[in-house]
C-alpha positions as CSV (number, residue, x, y, z in Angstrom):
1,X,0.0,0.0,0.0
2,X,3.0,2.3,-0.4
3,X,3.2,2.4,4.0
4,X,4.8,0.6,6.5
5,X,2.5,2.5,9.3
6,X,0.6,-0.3,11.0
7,X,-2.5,1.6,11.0
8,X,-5.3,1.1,8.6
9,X,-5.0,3.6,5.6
10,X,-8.1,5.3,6.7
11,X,-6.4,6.0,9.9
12,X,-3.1,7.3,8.0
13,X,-4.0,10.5,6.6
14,X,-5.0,13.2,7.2
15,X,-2.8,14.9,9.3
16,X,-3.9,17.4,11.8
17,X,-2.7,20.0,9.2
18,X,-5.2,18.3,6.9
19,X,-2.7,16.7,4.2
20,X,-3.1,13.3,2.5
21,X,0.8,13.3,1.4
22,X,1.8,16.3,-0.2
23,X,-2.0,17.1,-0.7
24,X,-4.9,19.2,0.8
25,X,-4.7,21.4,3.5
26,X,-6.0,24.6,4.6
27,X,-5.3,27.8,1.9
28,X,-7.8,30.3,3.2
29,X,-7.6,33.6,4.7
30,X,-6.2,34.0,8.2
31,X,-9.8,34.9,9.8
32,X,-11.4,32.4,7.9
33,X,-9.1,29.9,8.9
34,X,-9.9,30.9,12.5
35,X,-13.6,29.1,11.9
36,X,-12.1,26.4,9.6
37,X,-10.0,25.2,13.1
38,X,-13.3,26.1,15.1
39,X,-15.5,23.4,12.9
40,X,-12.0,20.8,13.1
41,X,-12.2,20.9,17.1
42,X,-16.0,20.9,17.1
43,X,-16.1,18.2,14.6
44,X,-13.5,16.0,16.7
45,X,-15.3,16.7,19.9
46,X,-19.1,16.4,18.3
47,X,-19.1,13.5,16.3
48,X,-17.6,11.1,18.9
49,X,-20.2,12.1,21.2
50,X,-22.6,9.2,22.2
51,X,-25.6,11.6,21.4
52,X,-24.2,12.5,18.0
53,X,-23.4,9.5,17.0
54,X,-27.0,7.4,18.1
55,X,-28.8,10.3,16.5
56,X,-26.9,10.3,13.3
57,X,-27.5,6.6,13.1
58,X,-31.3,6.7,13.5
59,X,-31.5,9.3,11.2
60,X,-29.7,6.9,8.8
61,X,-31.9,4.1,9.3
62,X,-35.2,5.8,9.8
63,X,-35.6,8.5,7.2
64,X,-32.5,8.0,5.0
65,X,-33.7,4.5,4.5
66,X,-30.0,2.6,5.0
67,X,-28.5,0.4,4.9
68,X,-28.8,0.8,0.6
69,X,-28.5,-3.0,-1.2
70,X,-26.1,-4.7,-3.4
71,X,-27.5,-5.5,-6.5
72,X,-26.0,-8.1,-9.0
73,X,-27.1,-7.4,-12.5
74,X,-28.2,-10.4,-14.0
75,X,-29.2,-9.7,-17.1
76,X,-26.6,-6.8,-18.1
77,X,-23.9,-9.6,-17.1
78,X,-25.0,-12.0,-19.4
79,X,-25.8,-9.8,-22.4
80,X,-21.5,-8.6,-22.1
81,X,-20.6,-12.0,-21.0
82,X,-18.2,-11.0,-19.2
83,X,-17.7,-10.5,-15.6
84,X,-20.1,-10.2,-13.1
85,X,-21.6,-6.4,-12.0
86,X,-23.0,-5.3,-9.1
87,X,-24.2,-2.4,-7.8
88,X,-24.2,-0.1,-4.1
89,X,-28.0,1.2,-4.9
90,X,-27.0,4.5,-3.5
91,X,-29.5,5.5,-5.9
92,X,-32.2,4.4,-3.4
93,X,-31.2,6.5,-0.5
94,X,-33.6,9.3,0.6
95,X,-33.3,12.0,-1.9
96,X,-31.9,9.8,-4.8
97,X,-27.9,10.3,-4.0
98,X,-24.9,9.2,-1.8
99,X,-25.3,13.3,-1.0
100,X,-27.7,12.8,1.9
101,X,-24.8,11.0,3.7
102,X,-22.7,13.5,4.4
103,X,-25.3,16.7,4.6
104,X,-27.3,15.0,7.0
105,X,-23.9,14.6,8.9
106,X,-23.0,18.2,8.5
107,X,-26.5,19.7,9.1
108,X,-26.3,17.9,12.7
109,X,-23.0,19.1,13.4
110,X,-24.3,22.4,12.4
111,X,-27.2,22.1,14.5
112,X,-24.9,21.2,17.6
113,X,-22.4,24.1,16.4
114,X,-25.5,26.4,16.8
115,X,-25.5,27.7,12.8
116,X,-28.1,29.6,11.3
117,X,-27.6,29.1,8.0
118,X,-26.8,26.4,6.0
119,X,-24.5,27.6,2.2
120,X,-23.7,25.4,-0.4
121,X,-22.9,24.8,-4.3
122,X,-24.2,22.1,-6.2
123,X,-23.8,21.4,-10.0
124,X,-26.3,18.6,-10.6
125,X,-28.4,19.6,-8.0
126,X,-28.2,16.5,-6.0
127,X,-25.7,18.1,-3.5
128,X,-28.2,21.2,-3.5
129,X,-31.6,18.8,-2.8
130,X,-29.8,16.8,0.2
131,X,-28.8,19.4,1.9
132,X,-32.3,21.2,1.1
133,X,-33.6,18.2,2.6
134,X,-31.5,17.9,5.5
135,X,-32.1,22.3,6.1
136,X,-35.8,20.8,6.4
137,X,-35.1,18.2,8.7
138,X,-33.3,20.4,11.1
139,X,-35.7,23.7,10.5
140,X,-32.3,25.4,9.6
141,X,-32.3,27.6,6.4
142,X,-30.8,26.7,3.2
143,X,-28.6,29.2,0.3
144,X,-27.6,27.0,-2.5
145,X,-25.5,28.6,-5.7
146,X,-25.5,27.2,-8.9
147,X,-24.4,27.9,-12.4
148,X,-26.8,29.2,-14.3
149,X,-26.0,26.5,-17.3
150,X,-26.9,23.7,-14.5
151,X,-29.8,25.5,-13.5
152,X,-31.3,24.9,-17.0
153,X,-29.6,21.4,-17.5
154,X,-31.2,20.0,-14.2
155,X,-34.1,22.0,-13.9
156,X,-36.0,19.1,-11.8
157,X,-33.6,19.0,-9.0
158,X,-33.9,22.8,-8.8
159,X,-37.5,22.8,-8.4
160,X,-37.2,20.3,-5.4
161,X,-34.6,22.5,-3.9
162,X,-37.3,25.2,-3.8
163,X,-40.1,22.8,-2.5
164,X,-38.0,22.1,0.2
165,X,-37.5,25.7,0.9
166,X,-34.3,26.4,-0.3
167,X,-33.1,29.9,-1.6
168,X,-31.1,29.0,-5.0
169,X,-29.1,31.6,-6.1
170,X,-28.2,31.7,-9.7
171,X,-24.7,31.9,-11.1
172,X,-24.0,33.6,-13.9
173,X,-20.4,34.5,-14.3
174,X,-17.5,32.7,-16.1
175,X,-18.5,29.3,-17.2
176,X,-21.8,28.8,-14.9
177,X,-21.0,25.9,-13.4
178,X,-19.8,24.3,-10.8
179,X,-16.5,26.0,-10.2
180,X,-18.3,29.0,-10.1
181,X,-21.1,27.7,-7.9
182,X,-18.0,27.2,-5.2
183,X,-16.9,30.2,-6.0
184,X,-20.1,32.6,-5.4
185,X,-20.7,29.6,-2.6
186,X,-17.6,31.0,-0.6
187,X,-17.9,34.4,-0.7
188,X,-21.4,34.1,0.6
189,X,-20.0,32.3,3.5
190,X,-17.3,35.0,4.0
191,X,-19.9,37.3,4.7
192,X,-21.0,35.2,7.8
193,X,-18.4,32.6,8.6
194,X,-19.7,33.2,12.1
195,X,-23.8,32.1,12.1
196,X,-23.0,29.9,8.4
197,X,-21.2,26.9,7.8
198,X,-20.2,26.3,4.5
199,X,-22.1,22.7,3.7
200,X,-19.0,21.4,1.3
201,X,-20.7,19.2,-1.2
202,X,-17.5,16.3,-2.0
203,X,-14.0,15.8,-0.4
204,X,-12.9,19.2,-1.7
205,X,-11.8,22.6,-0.2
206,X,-9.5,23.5,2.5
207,X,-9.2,21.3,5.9
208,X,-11.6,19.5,7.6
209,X,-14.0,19.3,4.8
210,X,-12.0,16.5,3.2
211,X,-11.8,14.2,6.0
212,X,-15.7,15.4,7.0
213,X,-17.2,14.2,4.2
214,X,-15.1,11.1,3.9
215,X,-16.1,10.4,7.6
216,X,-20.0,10.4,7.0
217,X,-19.6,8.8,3.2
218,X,-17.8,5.8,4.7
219,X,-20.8,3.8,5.8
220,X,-20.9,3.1,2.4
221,X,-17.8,1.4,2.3
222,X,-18.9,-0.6,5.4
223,X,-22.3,-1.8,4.0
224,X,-20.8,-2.4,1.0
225,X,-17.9,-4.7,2.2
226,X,-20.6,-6.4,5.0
227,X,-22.9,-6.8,2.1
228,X,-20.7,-8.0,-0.8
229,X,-19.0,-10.8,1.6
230,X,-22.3,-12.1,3.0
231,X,-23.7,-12.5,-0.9
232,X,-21.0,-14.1,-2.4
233,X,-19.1,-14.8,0.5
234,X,-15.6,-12.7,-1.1
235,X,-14.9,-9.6,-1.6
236,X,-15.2,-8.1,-4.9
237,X,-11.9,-8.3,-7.2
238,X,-13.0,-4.6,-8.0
239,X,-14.5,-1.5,-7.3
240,X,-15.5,1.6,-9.6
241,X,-16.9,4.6,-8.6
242,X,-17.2,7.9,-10.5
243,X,-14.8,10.8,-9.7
244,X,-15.4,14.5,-10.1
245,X,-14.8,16.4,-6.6
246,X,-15.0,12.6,-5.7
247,X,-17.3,11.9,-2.1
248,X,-19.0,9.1,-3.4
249,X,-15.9,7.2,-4.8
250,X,-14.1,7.9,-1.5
251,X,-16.9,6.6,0.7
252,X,-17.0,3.1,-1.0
253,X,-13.1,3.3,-1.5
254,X,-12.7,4.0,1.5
255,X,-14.4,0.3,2.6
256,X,-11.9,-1.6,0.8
257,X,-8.3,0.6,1.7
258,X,-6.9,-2.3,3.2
259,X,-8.2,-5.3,0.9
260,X,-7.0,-7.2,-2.2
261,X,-9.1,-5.2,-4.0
262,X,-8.6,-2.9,-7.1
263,X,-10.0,0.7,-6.9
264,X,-10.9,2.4,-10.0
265,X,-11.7,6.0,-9.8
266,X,-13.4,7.6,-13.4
267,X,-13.2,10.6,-14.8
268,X,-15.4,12.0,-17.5
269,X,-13.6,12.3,-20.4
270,X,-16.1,14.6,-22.2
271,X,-15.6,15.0,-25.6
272,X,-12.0,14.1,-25.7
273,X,-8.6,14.9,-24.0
274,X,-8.1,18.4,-25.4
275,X,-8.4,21.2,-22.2
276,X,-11.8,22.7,-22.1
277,X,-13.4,19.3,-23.7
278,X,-12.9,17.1,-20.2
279,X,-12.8,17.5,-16.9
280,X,-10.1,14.7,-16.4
281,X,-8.2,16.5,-13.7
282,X,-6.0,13.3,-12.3
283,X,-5.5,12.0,-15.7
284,X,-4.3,15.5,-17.5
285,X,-3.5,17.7,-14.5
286,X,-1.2,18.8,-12.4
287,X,-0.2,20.3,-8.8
288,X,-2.2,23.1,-8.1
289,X,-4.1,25.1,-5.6
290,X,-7.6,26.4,-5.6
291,X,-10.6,26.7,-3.0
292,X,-8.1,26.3,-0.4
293,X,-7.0,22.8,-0.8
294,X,-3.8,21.7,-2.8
295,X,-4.8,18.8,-5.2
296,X,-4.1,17.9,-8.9
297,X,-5.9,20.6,-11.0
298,X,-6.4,21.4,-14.7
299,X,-4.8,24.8,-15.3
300,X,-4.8,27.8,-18.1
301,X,-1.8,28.8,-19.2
302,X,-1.5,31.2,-16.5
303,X,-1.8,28.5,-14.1
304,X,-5.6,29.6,-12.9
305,X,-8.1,26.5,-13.4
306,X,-8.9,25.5,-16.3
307,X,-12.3,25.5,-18.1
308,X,-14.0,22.2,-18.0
309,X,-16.8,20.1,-19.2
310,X,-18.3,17.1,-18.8
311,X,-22.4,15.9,-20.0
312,X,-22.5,14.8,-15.9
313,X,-22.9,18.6,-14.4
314,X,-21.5,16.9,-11.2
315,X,-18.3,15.9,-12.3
316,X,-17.8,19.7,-14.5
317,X,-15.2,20.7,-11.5
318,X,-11.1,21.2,-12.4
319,X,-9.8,19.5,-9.6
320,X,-10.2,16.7,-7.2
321,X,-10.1,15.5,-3.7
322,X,-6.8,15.7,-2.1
323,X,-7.2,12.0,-0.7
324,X,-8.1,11.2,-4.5
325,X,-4.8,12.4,-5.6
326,X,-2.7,11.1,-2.7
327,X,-4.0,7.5,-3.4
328,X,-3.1,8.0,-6.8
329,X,0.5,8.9,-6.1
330,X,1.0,5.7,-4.1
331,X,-0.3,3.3,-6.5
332,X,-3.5,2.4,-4.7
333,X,-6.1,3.3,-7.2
334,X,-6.5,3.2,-10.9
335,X,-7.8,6.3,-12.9
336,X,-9.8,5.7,-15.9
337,X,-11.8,7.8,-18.1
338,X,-15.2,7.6,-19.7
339,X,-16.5,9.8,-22.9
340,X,-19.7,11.1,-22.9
341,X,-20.6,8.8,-25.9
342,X,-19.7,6.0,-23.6
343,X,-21.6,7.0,-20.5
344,X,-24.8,8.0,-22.1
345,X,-25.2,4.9,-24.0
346,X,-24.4,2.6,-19.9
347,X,-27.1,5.4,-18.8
348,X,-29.3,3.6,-21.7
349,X,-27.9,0.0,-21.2
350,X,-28.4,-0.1,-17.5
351,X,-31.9,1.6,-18.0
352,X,-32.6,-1.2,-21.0
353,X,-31.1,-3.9,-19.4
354,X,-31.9,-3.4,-15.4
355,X,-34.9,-1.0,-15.2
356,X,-32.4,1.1,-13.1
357,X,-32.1,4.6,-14.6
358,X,-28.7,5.7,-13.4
359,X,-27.4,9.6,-13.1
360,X,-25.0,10.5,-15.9
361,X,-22.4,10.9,-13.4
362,X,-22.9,7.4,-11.9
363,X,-23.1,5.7,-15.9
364,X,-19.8,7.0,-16.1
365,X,-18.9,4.6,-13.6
366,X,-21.6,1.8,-15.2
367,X,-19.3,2.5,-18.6
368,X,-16.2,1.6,-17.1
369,X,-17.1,-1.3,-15.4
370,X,-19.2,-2.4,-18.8
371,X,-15.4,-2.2,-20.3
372,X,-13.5,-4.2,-17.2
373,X,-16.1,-6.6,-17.8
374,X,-15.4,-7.6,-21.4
375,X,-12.0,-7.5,-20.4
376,X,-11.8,-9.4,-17.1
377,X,-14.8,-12.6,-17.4
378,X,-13.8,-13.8,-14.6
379,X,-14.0,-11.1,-12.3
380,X,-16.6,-9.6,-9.6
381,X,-17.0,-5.9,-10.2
382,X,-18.7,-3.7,-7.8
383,X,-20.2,-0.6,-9.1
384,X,-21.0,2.9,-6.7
385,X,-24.0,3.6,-8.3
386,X,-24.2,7.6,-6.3
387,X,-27.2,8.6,-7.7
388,X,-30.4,7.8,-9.6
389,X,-31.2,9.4,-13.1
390,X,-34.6,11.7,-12.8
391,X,-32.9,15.0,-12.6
392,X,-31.5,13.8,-16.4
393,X,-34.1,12.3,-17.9
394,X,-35.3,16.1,-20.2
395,X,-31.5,16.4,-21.0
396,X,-31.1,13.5,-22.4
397,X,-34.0,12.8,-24.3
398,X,-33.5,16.1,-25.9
399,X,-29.8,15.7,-26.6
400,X,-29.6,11.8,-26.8
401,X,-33.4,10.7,-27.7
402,X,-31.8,9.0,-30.8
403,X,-30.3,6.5,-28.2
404,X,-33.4,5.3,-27.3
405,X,-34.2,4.0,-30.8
406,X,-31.4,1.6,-30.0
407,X,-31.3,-2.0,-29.4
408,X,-29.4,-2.9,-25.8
């Protein structure tokens, strides 16, 4: 695993400066950084408190609705004949998404932190609509920001932000997307570090956010692992999970560290590897900083991020997570990368196939595992499948309806 500490690999990193290696950290303003090591203590001292922790866990099981299943996929296995897929159905978790996860961790911690507003971004809305949901749960207001082009591609997930009460506040600067959503995110939490927390929505941005979010996404590691041995009675010979900022790929990852098990993180690969067509940060970047974390970034040629794309809204961002990064650099995941040709026709397959309408961020995932498949028949593959496919479905029929015609 690239360590001879004897603690797990979980365990290893962060540090308490927040780096995983060389990466992450805290890159904010010194007053800021004043609440950023206020939230780190609290979060310490609050989420190892019995209270916290039996709440957080009924809240889980009784209106998240976990643990989420493993699902083996019959029928798309035997039409590849190839190995055999399975998915973590985070798609069935309250709200649609692995998102809920980790904002109904941070709206608790909030609520025992005595915040009075909750501030977030969210590209495909999913990010937006947990924590609109979890605002709701805790009768703590909700600000979400999102790009402008989002808020037209994923126009169903911003009407449930709304229902739920949400103020969504429109981006429409630079690209209008999700790096700009952080962006206009941050400075509205600059305004009021004091009464706000910032509601990061992956394992970006400076110290503690990473390891936060990590933290409440792992229980899908652990159900995954306790769920894949008692159906099979082995651990999978590989994992897949999307990446973009990366919280749902480091959550199940994060299950299997210390196992025999390959990782494969996937980046969308848009419409190929020129800059501005992808958003294939680990695959084409390189060291950079931005929104106070140090991670592998695509940059300009004046070194400020890049612009980016991707079909997925959620995986539009120019950098990773620092853990993401750091586990590249020691060899323990693989990076892969998925086109948007090739995840909108797994977004079809799967639907054809399984009657399970993925997101376009999770078919990226779907796509790669589609491809390990055909080339490894006698493998087990499990899939992350973050996040279920409503908030697409006008997109695609009016980009991709011609896929539908198709026979899967």
């Amino acid at each position: 695993m690239g360590t001879s500490n004897p603690l797990p690999l979980r365990r290893q990193v962060p540090d308490d400066k927040g780096f995983f290696g060389k990466f992450g950290g805290s890159f904010v303003p010194p007053e800021l950084q004043k609440e950023m090591d206020a939230i780190y203590q609290a979060y310490q001292r609050v989420c190892r408190s019995h209270d916290f922790i039996l709440e957080l866990r009924a809240i889980r099981k009784h209106f998240q609705g976990r643990p989420t299943p493993v699902y083996f996929c019959r029928n798309l296995s035997n039409k590849i004949g190839g190995a055999r897929i399975y998915l973590k159905r985070e798609d069935l978790n309250h709200s649609g998404a692995h998102k809920l996860n980790h904002c109904m961790g941070e709206a608790l911690l909030a609520k025992y932190l005595g915040k009075k507003k909750l501030i977030a971004e969210t590209g495909a809305g999913q990010h937006g609509v947990a924590l609109a949901t979890a605002g709701a749960y805790f009768g703590i207001p909700v600000e979400i920001h999102m790009g402008e082009v989002d808020i037209a591609k994923e126009h169903p997930n911003v009407v449930r932000m709304k229902i739920l009460g949400a103020k969504v506040v429109s981006v429409s600067v630079g690209a209008k997307t999700l790096k700009e959503a952080v962006d206009s995110a941050f400075q509205a939490y600059l305004n009021d570090p004091v009464n706000s927390i910032y509601c990061i929505g992956s394992v970006v941005g400076p110290h503690p956010f990473p390891l936060m979010v990590r933290e409440f996404q792992h229980v899908v590691g652990i159900e995954a692992r306790e769920q894949f041995l008692e159906m099979t009675g082995e651990l999978p010979d590989n994992v897949v999970a999307c990446v973009g900022g990366g919280s749902n790929a480091m959550g199940i990852f994060s299950g299997f560290l210390d196992d025999p098990v390959e990782l494969h993180g996937v980046e969308p690969l848009g419409r190929g590897a020129k800059l501005g067509d992808h958003a294939a940060s680990l695959t084409y970047g390189s060291e950079g900083t931005m929104h106070g974390f140090h991670s592998i970034m695509l940059k300009a040629a004046d070194g400020e991020p890049a612009p980016v794309y991707s079909v997925a809204s959620g995986l539009d961002y120019p950098s990773t997570g620092p853990e993401h990064a750091y586990l590249k650099t020691i060899g323990r995941t693989e990076v892969a990368t998925v086109s948007d040709d090739e995840a909108i026709d797994a977004f079809f397959r799967l639907s054809r196939l399984e009657g399970i309408i993925p997101a376009l961020e999770s078919a990226h995932a779907v796509a790669c595992a589609i491809k390990l498949a055909k080339e490894r028949p006698a493998q087990d593959i499990l899939v992350n499948l973050s996040g279920r496919g409503d908030k697409d479905l006008d997109f695609v029929m009016a980009k991709y309806g011609a896929y539908a015609d198709r026979e899967y």
